[in-house]
C-alpha positions in Angstrom: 11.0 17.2 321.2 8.0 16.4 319.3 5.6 13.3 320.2 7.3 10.8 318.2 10.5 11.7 319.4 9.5 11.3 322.8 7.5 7.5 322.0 10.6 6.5 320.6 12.8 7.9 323.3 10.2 5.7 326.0 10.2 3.0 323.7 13.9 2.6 323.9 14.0 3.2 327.6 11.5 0.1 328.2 13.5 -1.8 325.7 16.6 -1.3 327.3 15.1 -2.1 331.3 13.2 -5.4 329.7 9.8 -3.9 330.4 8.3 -4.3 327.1 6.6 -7.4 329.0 4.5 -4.9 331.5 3.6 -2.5 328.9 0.4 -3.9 328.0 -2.8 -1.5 327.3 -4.6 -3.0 330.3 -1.3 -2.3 332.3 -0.7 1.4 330.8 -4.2 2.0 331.1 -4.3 1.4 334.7 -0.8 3.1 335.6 -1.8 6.1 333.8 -4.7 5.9 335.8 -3.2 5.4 338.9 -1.0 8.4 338.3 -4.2 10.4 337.4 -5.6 9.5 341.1 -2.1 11.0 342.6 -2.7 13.9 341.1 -5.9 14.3 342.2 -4.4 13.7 345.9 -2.7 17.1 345.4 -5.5 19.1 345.1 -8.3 17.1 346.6 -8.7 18.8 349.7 -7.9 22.7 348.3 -10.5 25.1 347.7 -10.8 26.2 344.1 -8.7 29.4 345.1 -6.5 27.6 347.1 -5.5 25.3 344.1 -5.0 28.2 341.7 -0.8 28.2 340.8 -0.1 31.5 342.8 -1.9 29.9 346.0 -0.5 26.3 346.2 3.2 25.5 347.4 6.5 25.0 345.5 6.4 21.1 347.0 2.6 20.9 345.2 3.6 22.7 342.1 6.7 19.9 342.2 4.6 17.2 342.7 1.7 18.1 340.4 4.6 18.5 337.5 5.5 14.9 338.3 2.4 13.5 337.9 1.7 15.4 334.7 4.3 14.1 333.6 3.8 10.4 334.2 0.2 10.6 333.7 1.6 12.5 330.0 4.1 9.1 329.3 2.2 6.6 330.5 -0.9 8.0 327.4 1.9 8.2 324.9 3.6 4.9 325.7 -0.4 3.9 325.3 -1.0 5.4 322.0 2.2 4.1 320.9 1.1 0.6 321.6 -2.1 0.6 319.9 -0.8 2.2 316.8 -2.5 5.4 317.6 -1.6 9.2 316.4 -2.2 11.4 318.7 -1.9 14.6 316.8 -4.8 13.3 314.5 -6.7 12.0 317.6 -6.3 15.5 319.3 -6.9 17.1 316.7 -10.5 15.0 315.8 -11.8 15.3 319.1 -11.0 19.7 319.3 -13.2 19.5 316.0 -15.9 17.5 317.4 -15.7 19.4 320.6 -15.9 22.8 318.7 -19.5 21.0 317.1 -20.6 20.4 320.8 -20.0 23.0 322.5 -20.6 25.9 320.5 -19.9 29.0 321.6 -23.3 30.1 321.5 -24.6 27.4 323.6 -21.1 27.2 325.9 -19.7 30.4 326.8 -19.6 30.5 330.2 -21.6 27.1 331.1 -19.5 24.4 332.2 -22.5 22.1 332.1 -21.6 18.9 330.1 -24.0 18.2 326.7 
């Protein structure tokens, strides 16, 4: 499935359940959000070996693939509201990123410019 494909398949699931009514921005904004924070409950207390993929449990790996996956459908049923295309916007922000962080000033420092 590509990203449209998948926006219209959520679009016509929400359709269908009568939840066009939630699916504000404010409201997608702060479920994806939400979401994001349950993630984060996965790993918050690991080490950073301990949350590498060959360290953490088959339950966490489960869990973490749900949340991606919300956090992922609650963004596209987002963009999908405000008219936005993610492929152009993902692709605009790698180019700026690539202007910011060169790789003469960023290879190997994760400080933020």
């Amino acid at each position: 499935m590509n990203i449209d494909e998948i926006q219209a398949r959520l679009a016509d699931f929400a359709k269908e359940r009568d939840w066009e009514q939630f699916h504000s921005p404010k409201n997608l904004s702060m479920a994806l959000a939400g979401e994001a924070g349950e993630l984060l409950e996965i790993f918050q207390w690991l080490t950073e070996e301990q949350s590498q993929q060959s360290s953490i449990t088959k339950d966490q790996l489960a869990a973490a693939k749900e949340e991606l996956a919300d956090i992922l459908i609650y963004a596209l049923r987002l963009a999908d509201k405000l008219d936005i295309n993610l492929q152009d916007a993902i692709s605009t922000k790698i180019s700026k990123n690539a202007m910011r962080y060169t790789v003469e000033a960023a290879k190997g420092n994760a400080a933020k410019r």
